[in-house]
C-alpha positions in Angstrom: 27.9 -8.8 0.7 24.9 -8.2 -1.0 24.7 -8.3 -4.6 23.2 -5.1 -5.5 19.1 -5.0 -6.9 18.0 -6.9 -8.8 20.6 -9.6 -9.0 19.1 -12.1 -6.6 15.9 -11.4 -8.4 17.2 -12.0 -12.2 18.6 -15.3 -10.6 15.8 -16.6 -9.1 14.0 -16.0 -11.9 16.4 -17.9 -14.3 16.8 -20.9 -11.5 13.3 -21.8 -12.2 12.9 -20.1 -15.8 9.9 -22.7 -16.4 7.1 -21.6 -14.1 4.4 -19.4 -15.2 5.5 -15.4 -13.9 2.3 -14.0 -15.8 -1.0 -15.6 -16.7 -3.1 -12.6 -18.8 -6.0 -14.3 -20.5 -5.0 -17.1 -22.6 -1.3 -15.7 -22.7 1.5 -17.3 -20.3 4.7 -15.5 -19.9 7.0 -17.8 -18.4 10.0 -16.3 -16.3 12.2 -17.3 -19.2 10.1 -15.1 -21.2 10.3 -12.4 -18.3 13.9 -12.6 -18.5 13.8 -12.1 -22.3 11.9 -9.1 -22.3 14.0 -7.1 -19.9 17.3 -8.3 -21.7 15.7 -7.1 -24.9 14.3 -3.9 -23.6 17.7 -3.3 -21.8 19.2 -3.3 -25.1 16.7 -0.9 -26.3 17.5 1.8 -22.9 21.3 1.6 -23.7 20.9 1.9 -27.4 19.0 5.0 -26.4 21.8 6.0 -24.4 19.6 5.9 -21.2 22.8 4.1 -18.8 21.8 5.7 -15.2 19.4 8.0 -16.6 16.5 8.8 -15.2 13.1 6.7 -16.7 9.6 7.4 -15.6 7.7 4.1 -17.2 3.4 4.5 -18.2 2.1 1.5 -18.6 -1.1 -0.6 -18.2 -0.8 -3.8 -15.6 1.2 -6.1 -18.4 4.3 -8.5 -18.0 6.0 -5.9 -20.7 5.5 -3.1 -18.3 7.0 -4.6 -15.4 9.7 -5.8 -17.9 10.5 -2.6 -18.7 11.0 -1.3 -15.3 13.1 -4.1 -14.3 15.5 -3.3 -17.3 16.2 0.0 -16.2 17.2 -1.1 -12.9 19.7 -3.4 -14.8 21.2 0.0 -16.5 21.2 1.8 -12.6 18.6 4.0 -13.7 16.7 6.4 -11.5 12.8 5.1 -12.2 9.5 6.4 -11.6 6.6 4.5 -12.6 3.5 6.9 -13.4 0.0 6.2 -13.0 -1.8 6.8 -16.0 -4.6 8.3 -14.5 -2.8 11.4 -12.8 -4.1 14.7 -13.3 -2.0 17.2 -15.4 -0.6 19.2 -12.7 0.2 16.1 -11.1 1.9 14.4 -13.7 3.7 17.5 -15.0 5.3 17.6 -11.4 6.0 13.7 -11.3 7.6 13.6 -14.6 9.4 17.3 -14.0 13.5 15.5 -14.0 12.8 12.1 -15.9 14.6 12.4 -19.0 12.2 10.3 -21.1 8.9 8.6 -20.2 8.6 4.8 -21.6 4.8 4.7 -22.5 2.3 2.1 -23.2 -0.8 2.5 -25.9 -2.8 2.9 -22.8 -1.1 6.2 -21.9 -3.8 9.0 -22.8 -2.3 12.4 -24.8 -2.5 14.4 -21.8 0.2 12.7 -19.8 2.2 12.1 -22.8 2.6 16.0 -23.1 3.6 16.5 -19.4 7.1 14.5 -20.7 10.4 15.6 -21.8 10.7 13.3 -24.2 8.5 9.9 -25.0 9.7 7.0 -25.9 7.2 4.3 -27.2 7.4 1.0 -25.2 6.9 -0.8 -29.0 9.6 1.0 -30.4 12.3 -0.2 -27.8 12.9 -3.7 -28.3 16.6 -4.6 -29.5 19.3 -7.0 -29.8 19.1 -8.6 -26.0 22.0 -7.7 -23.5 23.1 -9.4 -20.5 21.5 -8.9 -17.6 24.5 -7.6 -15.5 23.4 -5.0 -13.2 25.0 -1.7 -13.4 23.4 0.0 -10.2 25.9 1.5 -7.9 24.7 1.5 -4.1 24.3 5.0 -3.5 22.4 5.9 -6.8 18.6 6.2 -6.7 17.1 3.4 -7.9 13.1 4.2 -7.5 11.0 7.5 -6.7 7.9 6.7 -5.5 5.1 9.2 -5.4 1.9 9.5 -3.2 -1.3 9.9 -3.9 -1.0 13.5 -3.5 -4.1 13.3 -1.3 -2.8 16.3 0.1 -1.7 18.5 -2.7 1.0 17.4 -5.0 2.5 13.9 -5.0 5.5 13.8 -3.0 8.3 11.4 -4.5 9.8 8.8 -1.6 13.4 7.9 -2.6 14.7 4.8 -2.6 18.5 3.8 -3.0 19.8 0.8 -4.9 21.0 -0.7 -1.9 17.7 -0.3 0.3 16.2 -2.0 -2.6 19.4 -4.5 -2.6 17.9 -5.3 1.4 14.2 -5.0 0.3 12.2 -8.3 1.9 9.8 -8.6 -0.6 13.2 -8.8 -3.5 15.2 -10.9 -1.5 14.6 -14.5 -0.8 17.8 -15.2 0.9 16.7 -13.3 3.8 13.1 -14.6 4.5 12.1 -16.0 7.5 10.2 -19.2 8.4 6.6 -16.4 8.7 7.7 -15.0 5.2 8.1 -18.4 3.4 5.1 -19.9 4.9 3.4 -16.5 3.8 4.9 -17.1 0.1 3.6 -20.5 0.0 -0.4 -19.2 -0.2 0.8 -16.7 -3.2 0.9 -19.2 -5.9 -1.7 -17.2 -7.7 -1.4 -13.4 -7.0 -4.4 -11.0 -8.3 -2.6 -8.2 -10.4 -4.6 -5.1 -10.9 -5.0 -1.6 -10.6 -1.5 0.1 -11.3 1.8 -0.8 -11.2 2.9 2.6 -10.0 1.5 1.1 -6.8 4.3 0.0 -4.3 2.4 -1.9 -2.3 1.2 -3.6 -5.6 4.2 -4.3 -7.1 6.6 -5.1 -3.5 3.7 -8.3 -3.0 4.5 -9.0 -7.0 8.2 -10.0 -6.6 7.2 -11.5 -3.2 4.5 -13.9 -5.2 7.7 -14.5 -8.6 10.4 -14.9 -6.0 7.8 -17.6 -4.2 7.1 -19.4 -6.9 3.8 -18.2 -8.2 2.3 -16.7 -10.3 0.8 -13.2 -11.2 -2.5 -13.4 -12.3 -4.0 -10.5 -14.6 -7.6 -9.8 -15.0 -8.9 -8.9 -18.9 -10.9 -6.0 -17.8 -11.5 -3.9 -14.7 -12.0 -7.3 -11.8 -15.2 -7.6 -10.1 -15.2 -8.5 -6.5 -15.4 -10.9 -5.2 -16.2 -12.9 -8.1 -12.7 -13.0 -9.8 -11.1 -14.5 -7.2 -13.4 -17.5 -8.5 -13.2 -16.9 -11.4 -9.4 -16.7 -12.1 -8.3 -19.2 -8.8 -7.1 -16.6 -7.1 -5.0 -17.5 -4.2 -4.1 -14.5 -3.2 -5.2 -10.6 -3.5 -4.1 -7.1 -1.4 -7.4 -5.3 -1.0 -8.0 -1.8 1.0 -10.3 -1.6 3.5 -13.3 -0.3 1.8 -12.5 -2.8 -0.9 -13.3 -5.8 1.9 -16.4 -3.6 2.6 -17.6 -4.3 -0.5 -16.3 -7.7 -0.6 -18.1 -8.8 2.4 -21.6 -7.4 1.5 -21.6 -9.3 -1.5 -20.4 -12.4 0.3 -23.8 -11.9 2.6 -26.2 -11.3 -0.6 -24.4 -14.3 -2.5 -22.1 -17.4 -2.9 -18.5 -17.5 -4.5 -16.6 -20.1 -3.9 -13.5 -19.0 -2.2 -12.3 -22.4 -1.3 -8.5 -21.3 -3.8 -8.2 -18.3 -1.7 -5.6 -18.5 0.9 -4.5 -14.8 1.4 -6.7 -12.1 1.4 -4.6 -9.1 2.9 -6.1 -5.9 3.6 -4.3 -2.6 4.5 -4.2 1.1 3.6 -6.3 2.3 6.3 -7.7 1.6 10.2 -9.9 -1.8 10.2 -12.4 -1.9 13.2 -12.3 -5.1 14.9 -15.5 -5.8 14.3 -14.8 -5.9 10.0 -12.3 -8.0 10.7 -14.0 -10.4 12.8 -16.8 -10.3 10.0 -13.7 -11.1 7.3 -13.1 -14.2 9.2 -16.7 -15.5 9.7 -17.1 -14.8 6.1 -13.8 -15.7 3.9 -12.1 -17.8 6.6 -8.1 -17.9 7.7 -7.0 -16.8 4.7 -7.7 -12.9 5.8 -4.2 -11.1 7.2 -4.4 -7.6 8.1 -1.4 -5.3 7.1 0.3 -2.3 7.9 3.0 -0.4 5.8 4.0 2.7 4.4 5.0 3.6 1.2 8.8 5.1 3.0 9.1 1.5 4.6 7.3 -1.3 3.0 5.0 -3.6 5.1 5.9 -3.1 8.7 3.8 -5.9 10.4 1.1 -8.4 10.0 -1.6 -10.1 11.9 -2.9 -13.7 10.7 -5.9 -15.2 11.3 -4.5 -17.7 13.3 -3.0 -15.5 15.6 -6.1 -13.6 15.9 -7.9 -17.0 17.0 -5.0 -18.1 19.5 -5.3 -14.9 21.2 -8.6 -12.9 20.4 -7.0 -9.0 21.5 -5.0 -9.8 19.1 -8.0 -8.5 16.0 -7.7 -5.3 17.6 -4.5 -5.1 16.5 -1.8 -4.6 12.8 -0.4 -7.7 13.9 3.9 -8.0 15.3 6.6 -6.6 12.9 7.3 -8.5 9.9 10.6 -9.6 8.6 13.6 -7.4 9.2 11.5 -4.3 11.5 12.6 -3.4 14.4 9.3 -1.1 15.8 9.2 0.9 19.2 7.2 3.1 20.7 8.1 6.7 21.6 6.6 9.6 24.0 7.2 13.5 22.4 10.8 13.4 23.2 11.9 11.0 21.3 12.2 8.2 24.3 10.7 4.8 24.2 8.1 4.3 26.3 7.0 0.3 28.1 4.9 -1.9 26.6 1.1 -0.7 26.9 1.9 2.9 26.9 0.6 5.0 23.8 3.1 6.8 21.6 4.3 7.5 18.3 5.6 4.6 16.2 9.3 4.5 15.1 10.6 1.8 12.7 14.1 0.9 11.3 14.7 -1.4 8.5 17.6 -1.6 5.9 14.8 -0.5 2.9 13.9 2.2 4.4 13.6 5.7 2.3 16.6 8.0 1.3 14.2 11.5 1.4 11.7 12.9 0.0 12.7 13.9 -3.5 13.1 18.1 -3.8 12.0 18.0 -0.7 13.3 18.2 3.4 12.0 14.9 5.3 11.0 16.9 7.6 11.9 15.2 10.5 10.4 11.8 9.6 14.0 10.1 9.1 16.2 10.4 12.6 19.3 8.6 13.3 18.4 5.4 11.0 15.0 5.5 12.3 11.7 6.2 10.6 8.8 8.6 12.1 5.2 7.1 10.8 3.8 9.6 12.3 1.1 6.8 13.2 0.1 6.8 17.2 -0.7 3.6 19.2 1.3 1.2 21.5 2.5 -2.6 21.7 1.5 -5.1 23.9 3.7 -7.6 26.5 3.2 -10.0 23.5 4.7 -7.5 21.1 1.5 -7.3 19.2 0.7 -3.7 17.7 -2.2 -1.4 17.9 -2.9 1.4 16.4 -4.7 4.6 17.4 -4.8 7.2 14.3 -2.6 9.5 12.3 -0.4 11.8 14.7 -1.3 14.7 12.1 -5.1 13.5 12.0 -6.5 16.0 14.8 -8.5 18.5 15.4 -8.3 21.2 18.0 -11.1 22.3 19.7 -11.1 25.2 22.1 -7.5 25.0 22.3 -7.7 21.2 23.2 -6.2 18.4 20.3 -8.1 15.9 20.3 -7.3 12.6 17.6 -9.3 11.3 14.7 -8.7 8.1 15.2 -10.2 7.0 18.7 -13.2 9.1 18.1 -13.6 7.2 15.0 -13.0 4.1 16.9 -15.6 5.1 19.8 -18.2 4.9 16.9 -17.7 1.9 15.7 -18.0 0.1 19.2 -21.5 0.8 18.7 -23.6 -2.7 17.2 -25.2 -0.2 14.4 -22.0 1.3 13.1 -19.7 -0.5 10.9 -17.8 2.0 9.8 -16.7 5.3 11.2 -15.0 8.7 9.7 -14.1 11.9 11.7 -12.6 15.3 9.8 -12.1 18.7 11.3 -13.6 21.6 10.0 -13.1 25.6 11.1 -15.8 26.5 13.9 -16.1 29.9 14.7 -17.0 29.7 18.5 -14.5 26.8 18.6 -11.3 26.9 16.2 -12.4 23.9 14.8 -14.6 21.2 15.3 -15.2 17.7 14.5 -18.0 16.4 12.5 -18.4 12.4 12.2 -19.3 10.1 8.9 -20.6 6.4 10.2 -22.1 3.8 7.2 -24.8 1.8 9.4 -24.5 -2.1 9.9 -27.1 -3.4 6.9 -30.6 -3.6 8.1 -29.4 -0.8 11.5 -30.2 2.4 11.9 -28.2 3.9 14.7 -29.5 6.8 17.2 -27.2 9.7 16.7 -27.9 10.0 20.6 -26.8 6.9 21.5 -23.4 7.8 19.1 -22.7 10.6 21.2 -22.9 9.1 24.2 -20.3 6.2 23.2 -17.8 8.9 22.0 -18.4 10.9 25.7 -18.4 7.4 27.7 -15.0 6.5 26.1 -12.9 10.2 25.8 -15.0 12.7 27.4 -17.7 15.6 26.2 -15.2 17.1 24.4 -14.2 14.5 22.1 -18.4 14.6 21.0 -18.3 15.3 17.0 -20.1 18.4 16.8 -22.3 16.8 13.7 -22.5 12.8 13.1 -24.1 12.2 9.8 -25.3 8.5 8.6 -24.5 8.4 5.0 -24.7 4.8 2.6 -20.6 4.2 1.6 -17.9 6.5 2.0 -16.0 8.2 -0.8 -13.2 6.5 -2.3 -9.6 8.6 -3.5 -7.7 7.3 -6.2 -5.2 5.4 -3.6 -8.6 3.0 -2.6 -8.3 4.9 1.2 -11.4 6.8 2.0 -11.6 10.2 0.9 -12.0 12.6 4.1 -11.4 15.5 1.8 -14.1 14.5 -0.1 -16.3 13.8 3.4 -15.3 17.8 4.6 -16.4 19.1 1.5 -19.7 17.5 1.7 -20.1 19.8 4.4 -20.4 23.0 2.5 -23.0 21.7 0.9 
């Protein structure tokens, strides 16, 4: 039986309490001195009489503030861990049944005062307690919240024993992929935020591996850091390896430590990642995940080589996903037939907290919403957002391979389609494209690759060339921001 979360993560931690868990500046936390922090700030919880309760943690990116979180899991707290930067509405809806927020000097006044109840993270120290966790199976161990890219944040439930059969937490049930995959983390680029998922699930992969967690003094510039600090390995979104790889073309960094550059969060034309590979080499992976399931597959550079089609693809599940593809009934459909994704794994999400599912969770099995289809060699591709359409004259028509229509054009590298209210139409679609440096592509010749490839129809009503897209807070590209550009 599995020993319930984090158990098999405190004891690989003290199995090799030596190694380096945080490098920050000239400080070195050791896991030893990981292991002391959350004993001590365990202490602090129950001496606060915080057993089970639930904890929304605010902290910068330090080893105390992933101590912190990790202590009230020992207790069987329900955590949420905040992003500082969160609007008020935001955070006075994320922190709405916490029952104190552990905060950080970095915490600004305005979240502080969306909280029931603050407790300073300098003022919780105590006399250290061991590190037995109390978390009962069925409790809620983590809510995670979106961006709220869509209105407000919407908390993703996890139980302690999804987290108990989380990959990234539990070493005993990696694969030969997953280990070879741990082996290029022995330095891992920490930024950003730890309320992240994505973030922190590649953190306990890179401890639990061996490595180390690298943090940045100040806000990292890319690419250079990655020389800079010997990075070995970074998660980047896809407008972050935008940027990355225009730099790489106006400069050299030396790169040679890197050996795991993975980039997810949103579509990746196969052309970038093509361009990733001239440029950085095979240490580029391309991922796909969600924030209800964790990372659900992952294409390497050397599989892309071995088999080319392959770059057009997210990759084949990773470790413990079982992924098939369904028509509007609910019925898996052969390989090479489009369809909705469905996934199962033992982390999945509980709910959505306050909230129905709505139909996402069926039977075990996860909805992503996400269209596309797998290949005879159970490589996945991906073909937009199920919920990403716009209906024109009646007709629904998908973001996604209009988007990807564009960018099979040499002068476009990257492509963005949103729907907007028409009058004469219902709606109508109206296309974003960055040009490939030095290009400058004929709107003409645009159209006609969208009406070669899905038909007049499918033609954006506007195409407009702009210089970079918009970034949200998440690091995906900000279509709401794109749609209001039009009313300008």
């Amino acid at each position: 039986m599995t020993e319930v979360f984090p158990r098999a993560f405190l004891d690989a931690l003290q199995a090799n309490s030596d190694i380096p868990a945080f490098e920050c500046g000239g400080r070195v936390v050791s896991r030893a001195g990981l292991l002391d922090l959350v004993a001590r700030y365990a202490g602090g919880l129950h001496a606060a009489g915080l057993d089970h309760a639930g904890v929304a943690v605010a902290t910068g990116v330090t080893p105390e503030g992933f101590a912190v979180r990790l202590a009230a899991h020992v207790l069987g707290c329900r955590v949420v861990v905040v992003n500082t930067g969160l609007p008020p509405a935001h955070a006075a809806h994320v922190l709405a049944d916490s029952d104190v927020l552990i905060a950080d000097e970095s915490v600004p006044p305005e979240l502080l005062a969306a909280a029931r109840k603050v407790l300073p993270l300098g003022e919780l120290p105590a006399a250290p307690m061991p590190l037995e966790p109390r978390g009962r199976p069925e409790d809620l161990a983590v809510v995670t919240y979106t961006s709220g890219s869509t209105g407000l944040p919407k908390g993703v439930e996890f139980t302690y024993a999804a987290m108990s059969a989380y990959w990234a937490w539990q070493p005993d049930g990696w694969t030969a992929d997953t280990r070879r995959l741990a082996e290029r983390y022995r330095r891992y680029l920490l930024f950003g935020t730890l309320a992240s998922a994505v973030m922190v699930e590649h953190l306990a992969f890179c401890l639990l591996g061996g490595g180390t967690a690298v943090i940045p003094d100040a806000l990292p510039m890319f690419p250079q850091v990655l020389e800079q600090l010997r990075v070995t390995a970074v998660l980047v979104t896809v407008p972050r390896l935008h940027a990355i790889l225009d730099e790489l073309r106006e400069q050299e960094v030396d790169l040679t430590s890197l050996r795991s550059l993975l980039v997810a969060g949103s579509p990746l034309p196969p052309h970038r990642l093509v361009a990733a590979y001239d440029l950085i080499g095979d240490a580029v992976h391309h991922g796909y995940g969600q924030t209800e399931t964790g990372m659900l597959c992952l294409l390497t550079a050397e599989e892309a080589a071995a088999y080319p089609e392959a770059a057009a693809s997210v990759g084949r599940p990773w470790t413990g996903v079982e992924l098939e593809v369904r028509d509007e009934q609910g019925n898996p459909v052969p390989a090479g037939t489009p369809g909705e994704i469905w996934v199962r794994t033992a982390n999945a999400f509980r709910g959505y907290r306050g909230a129905d599912e709505g139909e996402v969770l069926r039977d075990g099995w996860v909805r992503t919403r996400d269209l596309g289809q797998v290949d005879e060699r159970g490589y996945v591709y991906l073909a937009g957002r199920a919920r990403d359409v716009i209906i024109v004259n009646a007709i629904l028509h998908y973001a996604g391979p209009i988007e990807n229509a564009l960018t099979t054009h040499p002068d476009v590298d990257e492509a963005y389609v949103v729907a907007a209210p028409d009058e004469r139409t219902g709606e109508a679609a109206h296309a974003f494209v960055v040009a490939v440096p030095g290009r400058s592509p004929d709107l003409d010749a645009l159209r006609l690759a969208v009406r070669e490839k899905l038909g007049e129809a499918a033609v954006p009503s506007t195409i407009t060339v702009v210089e970079s897209v918009p970034v949200a807070a998440s690091g995906k590209p900000d279509k709401r921001a794109l749609l209001a550009s039009l009313d300008r």
